[in-house]
VMD Tcl script that draws the C-alpha trace (Angstrom):
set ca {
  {-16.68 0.36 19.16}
  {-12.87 0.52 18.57}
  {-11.22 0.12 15.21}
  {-10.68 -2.66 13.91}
  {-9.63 -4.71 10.85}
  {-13.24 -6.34 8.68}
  {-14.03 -9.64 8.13}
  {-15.10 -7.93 4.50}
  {-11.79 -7.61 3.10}
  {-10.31 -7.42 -0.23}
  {-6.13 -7.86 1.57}
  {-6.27 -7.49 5.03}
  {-9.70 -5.66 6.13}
  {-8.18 -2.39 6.95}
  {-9.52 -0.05 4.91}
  {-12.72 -2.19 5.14}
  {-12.76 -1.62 8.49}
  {-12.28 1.63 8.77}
  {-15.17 2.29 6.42}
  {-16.91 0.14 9.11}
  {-16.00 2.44 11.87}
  {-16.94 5.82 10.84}
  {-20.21 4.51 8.53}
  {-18.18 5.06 5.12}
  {-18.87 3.47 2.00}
  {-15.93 0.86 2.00}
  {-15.54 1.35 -2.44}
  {-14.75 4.93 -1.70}
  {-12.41 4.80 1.69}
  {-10.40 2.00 -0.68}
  {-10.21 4.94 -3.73}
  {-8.99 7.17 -1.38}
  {-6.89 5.60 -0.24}
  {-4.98 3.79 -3.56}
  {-5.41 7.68 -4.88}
  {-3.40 9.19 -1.94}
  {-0.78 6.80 -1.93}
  {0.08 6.99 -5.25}
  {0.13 10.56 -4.67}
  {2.31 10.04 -1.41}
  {4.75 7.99 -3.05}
  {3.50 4.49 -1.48}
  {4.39 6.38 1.91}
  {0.56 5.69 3.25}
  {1.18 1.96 1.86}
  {3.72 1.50 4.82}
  {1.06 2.62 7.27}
  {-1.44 0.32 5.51}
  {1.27 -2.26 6.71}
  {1.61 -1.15 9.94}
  {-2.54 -1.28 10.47}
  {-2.34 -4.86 9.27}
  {-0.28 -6.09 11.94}
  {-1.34 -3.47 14.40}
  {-5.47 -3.48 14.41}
  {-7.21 -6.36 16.09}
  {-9.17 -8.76 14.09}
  {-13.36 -8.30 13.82}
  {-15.27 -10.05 16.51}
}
mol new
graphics top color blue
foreach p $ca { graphics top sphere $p radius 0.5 }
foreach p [lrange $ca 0 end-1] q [lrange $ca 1 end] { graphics top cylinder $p $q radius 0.2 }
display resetview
């Protein structure tokens, strides 16, 4: 199965879908994430962009 963006999505299903791809608890792949780009400077929020308009939609 190849990653992809969820139809479960809070903005764009990326870190939904990601949680969906490895068998992560979506809640804690989205706190990781908002935790580590705050700590990153919003650097990771850029690739967050990116892997919106980069990952396919969900089937």
């Amino acid at each position: 199965m190849a990653l992809s963006k969820s139809k479960d999505k809070k903005i764009a299903g990326v870190c939904a879908g990601i949680a969906e791809h490895f068998g992560w608890d979506v809640t804690a792949v989205r706190l990781v994430y908002l935790i580590a780009a705050i700590l990153t400077g919003s650097a990771l929020a850029w690739v967050y962009l990116i892997l919106m308009f980069v990952l396919p939609d969900a089937k």
